[in-house]
C-alpha positions as a printed NumPy array, in Angstrom:
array([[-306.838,  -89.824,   20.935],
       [-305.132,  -89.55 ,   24.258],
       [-302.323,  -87.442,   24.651],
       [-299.37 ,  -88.404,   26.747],
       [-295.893,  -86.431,   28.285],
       [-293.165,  -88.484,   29.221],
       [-290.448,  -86.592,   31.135],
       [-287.287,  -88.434,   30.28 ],
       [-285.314,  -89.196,   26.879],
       [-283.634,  -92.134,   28.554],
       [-284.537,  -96.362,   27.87 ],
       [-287.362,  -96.359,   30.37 ],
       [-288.689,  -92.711,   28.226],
       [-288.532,  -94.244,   24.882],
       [-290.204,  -97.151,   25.717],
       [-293.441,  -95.733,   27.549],
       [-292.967,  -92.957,   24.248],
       [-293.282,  -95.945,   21.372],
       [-295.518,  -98.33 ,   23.548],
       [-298.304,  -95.179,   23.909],
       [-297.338,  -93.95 ,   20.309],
       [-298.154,  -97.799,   18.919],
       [-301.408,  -97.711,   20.826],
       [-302.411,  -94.556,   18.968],
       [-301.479,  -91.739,   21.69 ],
       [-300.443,  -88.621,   20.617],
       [-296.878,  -88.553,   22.755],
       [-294.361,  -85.474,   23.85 ],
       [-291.2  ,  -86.404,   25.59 ],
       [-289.095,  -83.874,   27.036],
       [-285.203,  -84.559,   27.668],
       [-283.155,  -82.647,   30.117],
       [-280.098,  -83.089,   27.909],
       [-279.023,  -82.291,   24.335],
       [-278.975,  -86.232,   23.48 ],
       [-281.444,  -89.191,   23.939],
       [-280.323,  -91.771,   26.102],
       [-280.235,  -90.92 ,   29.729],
       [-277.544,  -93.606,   30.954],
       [-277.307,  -95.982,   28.15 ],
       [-275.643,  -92.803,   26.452],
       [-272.399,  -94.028,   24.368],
       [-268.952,  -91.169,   24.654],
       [-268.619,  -89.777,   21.313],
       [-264.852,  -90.388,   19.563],
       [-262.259,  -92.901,   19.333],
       [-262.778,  -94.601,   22.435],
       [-267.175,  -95.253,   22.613],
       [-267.248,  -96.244,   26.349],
       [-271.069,  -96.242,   27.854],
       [-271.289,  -94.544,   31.438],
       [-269.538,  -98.265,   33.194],
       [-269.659, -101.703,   31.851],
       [-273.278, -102.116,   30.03 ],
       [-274.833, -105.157,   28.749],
       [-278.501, -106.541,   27.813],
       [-279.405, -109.358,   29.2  ],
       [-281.972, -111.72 ,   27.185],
       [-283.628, -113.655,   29.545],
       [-286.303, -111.338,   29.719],
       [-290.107, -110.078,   28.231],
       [-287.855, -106.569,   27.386],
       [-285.94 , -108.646,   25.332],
       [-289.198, -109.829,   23.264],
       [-290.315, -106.584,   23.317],
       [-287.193, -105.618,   21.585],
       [-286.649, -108.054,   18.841],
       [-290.303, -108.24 ,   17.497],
       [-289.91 , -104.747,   16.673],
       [-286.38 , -104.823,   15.025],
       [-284.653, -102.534,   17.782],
       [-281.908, -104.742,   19.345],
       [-279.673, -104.691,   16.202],
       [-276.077, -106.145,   15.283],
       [-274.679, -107.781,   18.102],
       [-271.148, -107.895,   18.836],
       [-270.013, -111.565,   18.885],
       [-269.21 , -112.684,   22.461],
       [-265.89 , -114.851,   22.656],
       [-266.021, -118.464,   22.707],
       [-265.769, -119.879,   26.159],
       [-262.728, -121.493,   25.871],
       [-260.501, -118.313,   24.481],
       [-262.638, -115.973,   26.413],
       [-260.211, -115.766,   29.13 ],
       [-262.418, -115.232,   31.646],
       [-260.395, -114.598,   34.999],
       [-261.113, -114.851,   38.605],
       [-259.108, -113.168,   41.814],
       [-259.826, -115.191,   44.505],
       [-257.07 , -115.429,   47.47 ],
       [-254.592, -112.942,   45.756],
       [-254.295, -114.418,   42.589],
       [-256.348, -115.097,   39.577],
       [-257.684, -118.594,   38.85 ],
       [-259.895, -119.789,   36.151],
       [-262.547, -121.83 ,   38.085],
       [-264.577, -120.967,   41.083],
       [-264.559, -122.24 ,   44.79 ],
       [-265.923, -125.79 ,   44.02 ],
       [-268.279, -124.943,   46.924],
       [-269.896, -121.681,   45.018],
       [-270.524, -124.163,   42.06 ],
       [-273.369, -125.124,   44.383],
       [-274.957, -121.748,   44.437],
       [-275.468, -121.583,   41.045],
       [-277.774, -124.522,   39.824],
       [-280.475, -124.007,   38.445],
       [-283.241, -123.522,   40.688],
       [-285.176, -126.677,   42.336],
       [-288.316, -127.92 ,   43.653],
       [-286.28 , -128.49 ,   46.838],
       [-287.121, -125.643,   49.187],
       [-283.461, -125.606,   50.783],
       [-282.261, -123.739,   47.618],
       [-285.149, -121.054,   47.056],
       [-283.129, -117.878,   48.743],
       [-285.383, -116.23 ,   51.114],
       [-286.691, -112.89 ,   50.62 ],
       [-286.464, -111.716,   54.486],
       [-282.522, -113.304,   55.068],
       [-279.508, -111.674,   54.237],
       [-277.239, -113.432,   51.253],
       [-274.38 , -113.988,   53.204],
       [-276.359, -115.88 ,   56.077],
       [-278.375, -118.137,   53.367],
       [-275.486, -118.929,   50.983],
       [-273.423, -119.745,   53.586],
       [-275.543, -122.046,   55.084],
       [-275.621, -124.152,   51.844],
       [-272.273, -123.915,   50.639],
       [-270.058, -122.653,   53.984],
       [-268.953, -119.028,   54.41 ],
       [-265.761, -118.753,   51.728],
       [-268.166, -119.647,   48.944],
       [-270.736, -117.294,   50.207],
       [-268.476, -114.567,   50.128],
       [-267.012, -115.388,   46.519],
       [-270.805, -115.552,   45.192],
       [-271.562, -112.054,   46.87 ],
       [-268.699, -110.586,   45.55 ],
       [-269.002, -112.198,   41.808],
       [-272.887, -111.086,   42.248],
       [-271.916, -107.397,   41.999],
       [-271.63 , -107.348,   38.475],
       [-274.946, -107.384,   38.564],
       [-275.451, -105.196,   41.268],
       [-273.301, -102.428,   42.099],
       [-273.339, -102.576,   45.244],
       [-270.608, -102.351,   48.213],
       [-271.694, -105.506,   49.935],
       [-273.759, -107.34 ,   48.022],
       [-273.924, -110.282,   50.805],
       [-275.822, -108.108,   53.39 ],
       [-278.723, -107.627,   50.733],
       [-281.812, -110.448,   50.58 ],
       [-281.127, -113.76 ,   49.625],
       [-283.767, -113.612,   46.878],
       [-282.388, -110.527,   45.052],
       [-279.186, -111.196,   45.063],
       [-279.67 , -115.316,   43.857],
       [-281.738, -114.477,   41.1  ],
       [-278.726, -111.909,   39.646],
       [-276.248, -114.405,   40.674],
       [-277.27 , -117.248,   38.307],
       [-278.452, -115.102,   35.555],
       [-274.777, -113.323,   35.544],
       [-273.294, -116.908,   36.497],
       [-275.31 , -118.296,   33.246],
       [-274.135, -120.603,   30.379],
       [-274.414, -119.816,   27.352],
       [-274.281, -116.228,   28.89 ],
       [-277.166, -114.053,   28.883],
       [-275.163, -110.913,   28.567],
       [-275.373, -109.16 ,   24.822],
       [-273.725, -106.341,   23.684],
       [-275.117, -104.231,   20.7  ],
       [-272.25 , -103.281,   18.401],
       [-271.3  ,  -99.716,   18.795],
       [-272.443,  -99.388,   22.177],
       [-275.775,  -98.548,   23.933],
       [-275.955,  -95.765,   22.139],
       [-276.657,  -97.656,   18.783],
       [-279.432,  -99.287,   20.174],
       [-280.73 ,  -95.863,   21.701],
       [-280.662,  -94.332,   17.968],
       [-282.549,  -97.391,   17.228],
       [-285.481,  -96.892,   19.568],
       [-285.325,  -92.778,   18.637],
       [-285.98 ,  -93.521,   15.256],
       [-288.983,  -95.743,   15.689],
       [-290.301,  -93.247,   18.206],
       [-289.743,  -90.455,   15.579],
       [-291.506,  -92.212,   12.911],
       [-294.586,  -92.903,   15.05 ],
       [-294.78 ,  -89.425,   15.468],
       [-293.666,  -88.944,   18.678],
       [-292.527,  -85.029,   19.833],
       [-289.238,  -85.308,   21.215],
       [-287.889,  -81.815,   22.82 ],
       [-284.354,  -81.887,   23.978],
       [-282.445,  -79.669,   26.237],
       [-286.235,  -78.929,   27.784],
       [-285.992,  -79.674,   31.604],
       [-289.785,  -79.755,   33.363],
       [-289.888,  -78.148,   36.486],
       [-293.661,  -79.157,   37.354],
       [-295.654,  -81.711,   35.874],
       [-297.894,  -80.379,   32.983],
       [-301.571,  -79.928,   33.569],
       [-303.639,  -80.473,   30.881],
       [-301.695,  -82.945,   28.788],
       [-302.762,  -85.866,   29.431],
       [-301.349,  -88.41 ,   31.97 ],
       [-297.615,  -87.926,   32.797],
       [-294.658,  -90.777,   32.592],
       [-291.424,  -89.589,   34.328],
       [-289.214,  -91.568,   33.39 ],
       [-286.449,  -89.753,   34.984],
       [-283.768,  -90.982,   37.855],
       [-285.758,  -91.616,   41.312],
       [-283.919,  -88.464,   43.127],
       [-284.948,  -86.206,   39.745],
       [-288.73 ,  -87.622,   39.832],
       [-288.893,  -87.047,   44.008],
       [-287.96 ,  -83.183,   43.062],
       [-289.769,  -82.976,   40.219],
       [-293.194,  -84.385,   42.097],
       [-291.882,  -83.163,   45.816],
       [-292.716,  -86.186,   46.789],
       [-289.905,  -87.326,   49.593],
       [-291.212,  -90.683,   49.871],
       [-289.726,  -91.829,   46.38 ],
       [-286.775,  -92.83 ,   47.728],
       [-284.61 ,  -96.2  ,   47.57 ],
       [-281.447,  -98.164,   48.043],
       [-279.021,  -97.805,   44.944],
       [-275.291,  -98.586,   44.639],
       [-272.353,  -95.98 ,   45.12 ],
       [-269.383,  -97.44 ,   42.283],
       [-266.029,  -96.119,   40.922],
       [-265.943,  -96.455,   37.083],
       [-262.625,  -96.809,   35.44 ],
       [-261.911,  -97.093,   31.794],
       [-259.104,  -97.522,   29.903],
       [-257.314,  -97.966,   26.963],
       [-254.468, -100.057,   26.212],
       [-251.912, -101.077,   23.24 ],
       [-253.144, -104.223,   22.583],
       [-251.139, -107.336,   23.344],
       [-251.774, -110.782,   23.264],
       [-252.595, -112.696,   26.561],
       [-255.239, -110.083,   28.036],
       [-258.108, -111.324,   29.466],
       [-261.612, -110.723,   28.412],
       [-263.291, -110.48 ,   31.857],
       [-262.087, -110.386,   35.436],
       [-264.336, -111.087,   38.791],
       [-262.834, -110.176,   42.027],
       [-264.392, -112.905,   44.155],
       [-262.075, -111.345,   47.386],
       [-264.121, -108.181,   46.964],
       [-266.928, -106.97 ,   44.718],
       [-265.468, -105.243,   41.424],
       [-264.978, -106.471,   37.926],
       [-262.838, -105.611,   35.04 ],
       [-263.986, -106.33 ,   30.984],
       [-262.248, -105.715,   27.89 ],
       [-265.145, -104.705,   25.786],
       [-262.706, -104.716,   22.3  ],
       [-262.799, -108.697,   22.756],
       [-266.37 , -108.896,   21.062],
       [-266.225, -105.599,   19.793],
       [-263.61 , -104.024,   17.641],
       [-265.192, -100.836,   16.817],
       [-264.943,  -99.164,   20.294],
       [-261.04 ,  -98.225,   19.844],
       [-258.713,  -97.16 ,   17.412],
       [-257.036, -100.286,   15.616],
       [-254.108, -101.541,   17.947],
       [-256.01 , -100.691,   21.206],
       [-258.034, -102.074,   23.413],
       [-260.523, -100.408,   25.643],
       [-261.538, -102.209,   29.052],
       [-264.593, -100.776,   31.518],
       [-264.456, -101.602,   35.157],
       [-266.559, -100.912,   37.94 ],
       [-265.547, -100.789,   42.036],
       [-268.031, -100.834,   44.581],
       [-267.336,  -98.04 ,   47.137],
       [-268.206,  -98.701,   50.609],
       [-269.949,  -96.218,   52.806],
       [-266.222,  -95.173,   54.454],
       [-264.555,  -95.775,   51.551],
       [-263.125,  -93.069,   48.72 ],
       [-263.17 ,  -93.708,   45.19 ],
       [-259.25 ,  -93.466,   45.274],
       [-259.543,  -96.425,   47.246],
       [-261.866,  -98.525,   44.988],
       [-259.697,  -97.447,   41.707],
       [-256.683,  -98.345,   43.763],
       [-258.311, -101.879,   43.866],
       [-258.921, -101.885,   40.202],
       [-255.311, -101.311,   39.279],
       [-254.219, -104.186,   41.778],
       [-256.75 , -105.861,   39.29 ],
       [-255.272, -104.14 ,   36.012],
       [-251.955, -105.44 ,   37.44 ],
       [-252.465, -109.263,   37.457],
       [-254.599, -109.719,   34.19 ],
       [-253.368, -106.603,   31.634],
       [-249.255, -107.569,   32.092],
       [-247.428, -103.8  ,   31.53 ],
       [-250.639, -101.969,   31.241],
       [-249.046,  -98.772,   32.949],
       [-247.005,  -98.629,   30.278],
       [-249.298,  -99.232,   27.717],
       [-251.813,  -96.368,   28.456],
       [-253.115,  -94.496,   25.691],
       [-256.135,  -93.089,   27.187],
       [-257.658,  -93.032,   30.839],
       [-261.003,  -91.712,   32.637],
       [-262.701,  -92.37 ,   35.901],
       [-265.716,  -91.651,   37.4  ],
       [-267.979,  -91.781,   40.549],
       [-271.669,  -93.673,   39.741],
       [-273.72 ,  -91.988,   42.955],
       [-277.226,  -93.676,   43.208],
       [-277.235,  -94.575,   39.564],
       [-276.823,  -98.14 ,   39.597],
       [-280.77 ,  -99.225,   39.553],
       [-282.293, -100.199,   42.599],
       [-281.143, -102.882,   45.294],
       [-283.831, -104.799,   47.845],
       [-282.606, -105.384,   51.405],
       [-283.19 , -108.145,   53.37 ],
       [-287.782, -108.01 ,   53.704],
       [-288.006, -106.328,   50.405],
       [-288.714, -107.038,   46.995],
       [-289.528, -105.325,   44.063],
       [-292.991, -104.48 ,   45.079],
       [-292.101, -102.91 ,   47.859],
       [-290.376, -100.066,   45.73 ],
       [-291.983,  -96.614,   44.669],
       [-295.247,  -97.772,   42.522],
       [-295.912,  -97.038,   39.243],
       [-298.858,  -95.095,   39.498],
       [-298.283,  -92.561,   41.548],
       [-302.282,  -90.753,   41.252],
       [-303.393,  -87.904,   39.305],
       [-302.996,  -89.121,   36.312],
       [-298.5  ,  -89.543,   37.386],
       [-296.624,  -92.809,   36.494],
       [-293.298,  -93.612,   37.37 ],
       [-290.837,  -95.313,   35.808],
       [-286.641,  -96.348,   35.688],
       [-284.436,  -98.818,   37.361],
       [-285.624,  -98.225,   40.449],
       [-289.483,  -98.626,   40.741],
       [-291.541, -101.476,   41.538],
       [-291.273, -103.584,   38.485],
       [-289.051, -107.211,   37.929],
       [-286.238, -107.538,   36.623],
       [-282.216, -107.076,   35.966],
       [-280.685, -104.04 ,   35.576],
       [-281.736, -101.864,   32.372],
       [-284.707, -104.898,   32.846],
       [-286.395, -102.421,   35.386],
       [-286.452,  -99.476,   33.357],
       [-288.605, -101.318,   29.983],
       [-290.898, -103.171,   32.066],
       [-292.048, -100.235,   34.492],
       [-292.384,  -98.57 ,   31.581],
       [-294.745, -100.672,   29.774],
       [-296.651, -100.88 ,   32.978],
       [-296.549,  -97.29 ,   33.094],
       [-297.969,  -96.994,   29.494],
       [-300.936,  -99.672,   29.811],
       [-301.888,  -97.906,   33.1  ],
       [-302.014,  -94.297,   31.677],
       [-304.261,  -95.829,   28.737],
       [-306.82 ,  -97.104,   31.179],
       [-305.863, -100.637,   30.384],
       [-304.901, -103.556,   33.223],
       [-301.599, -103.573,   34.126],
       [-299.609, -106.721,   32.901],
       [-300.245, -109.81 ,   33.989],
       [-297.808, -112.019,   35.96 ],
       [-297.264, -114.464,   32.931],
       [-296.62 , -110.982,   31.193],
       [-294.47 , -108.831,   33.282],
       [-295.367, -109.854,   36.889],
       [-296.164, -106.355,   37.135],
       [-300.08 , -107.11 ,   39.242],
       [-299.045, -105.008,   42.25 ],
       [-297.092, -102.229,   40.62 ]])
């Protein structure tokens, strides 16, 4: 029976903890903190916000992995298109269509080679030379809700296209599990207690263990370069104000906003979801990119222009208010030359495996985290790694 540590209580933990557990491993995961979850953790109380707007995207093999073993759970009911009121600022005000010329950035991709972004251009420079620069911009700004990230038109074309049509999507891809992350957290706990696994809390590692077995950390990339010292585990994340709030409800709200002038977005996550406030409130999750010379005053001072033009008389209906500064913690983001594989690697040697949202594995998002985990798992165990029809995981 092998035995295997994973270092990390978070989505990309519990995943390498039941994939190894299923496979027969004997498995120990240690967690920093006094709860599971890492950041798909869900506030405790009346208002259940997750750490910034979450969702789980189903257009990919974690989402298979998922549902054949029962974990995704109730999901909350997204609004039908045409009452969604889905809003757009784009030249000061809010609209409810795009640019016509963005439209043209989000087809489907084609056989045609004019409309595969390249890996080794910028977004801006691509997308504008399909669709003209003022479309560009709006499609690198309405990109950051999948990406966190200050200025999402200087990244590569490829990376920042693929997020772009999946968050552009219809029907949408986005799924919300009701109750927040953290329900589907206590989900995957459960199913990792009842295949045995050992899970520690509040038991940070300082070292790696020797003489356990291979290692998964499955911690944040700046926690795993300390943990291994190990400098070279370093890469590009996002730096993003998160404000929540909760308002007396009122009818006319919209559901979602997109700031197509500059990257942000604003969601009221009560609209599919009714058990995240108190009855008669609403609770809406926004997230600001912050530039390099920017403060966060600055970005949340951009999210109540925002608040302003799509919550009519929110200041007045406040019942509850938080904010919050996401350093580095927004999964990884490839610049112009890079792609995934070009990340840390899974295996790091000795018997060490990496994985989170910001190692070499495909993916969106939380996407990251379950499938360099997997790898991480069938690696450990000796096995190949995932196939490209699998995970596209050959060179991680």
């Amino acid at each position: 029976m092998h035995r295997i540590t994973v270092i990390g209580g978070g989505v990309a933990g519990l995943t390498a903890a039941i994939t190894a557990a299923e496979a027969g491993a004997k498995v120990t995961v240690y967690e920093a903190h006094h709860t599971l979850g890492g950041r798909a953790r869900t506030a405790e109380g009346p208002y259940r916000t997750n750490e910034g707007p979450h969702a789980l995207y189903n257009g990919g093999p974690h989402w298979t992995w998922l549902r054949q073993r029962g974990l995704i759970g109730p999901l909350a009911p997204i609004p039908p298109l045409e009452g969604a009121r889905l809003r757009l600022h784009h030249k000061g005000v809010l609209r409810r269509t795009p640019p016509f010329a963005m439209l043209k950035l989000l087809r489907r991709r084609t056989p045609r080679r004019a409309h595969q972004a390249p890996v080794d251009v910028d977004f801006m420079t691509w997308a504008t030379e399909q669709a003209g620069e003022e479309a560009a911009r709006a499609a690198a700004h309405y990109s950051a809700v999948a990406i966190f990230h200050h200025d999402p038109g200087s990244l590569s074309a490829a990376f920042v296209q693929e997020r772009l049509r999946r968050a552009a999507k219809l029907p949408p891809e986005a799924q919300y599990p009701r109750g927040g992350w953290a329900s589907l957290v206590d989900r995957m706990a459960a199913r990792a207690w009842n295949l045995g696994v050992r899970v520690e809390t509040l038991a940070r590692v300082d070292s790696v263990p020797e003489g356990r077995g291979p290692v998964v950390v499955a911690t944040s990339l700046d926690a795993a370069r300390r943990l291994l010292r190990d400098d070279s585990l370093t890469w590009t994340s996002g730096r993003t104000a998160l404000v929540d709030v909760a308002v007396r409800s009122r009818r006319g709200d919209a559901f979602a906003v997109s700031d197509l002038d500059a990257p942000g977005w604003l969601e009221r996550f009560t609209a599919q979801d009714r058990t995240l406030a108190p009855a008669g409130e609403q609770l809406i999750q926004g997230q600001f990119p912050i530039g390099p010379r920017e403060s966060r005053a600055a970005a949340v001072t951009r999210a109540e222009r925002l608040l302003d033009l799509a919550f009519e008389g929110w200041r007045e209906r406040v019942t509850w208010r938080r904010e919050a500064t996401a350093n580095g913690r927004t999964g990884a983001v490839d610049p112009p030359g890079t792609t995934w594989r070009d990340r840390p690697s899974v295996d790091r040697g000795d018997g060490v495996y990496l994985a989170g949202d910001q190692v070499a594995a495909p993916g969106v998002l939380s996407e990251v985290s379950f499938n360099s985990a997997l790898a991480a798992v069938s690696l450990a165990l000796g096995r190949r790694s995932p196939g490209p029809q699998e995970l596209d995981l050959k060179h991680a």
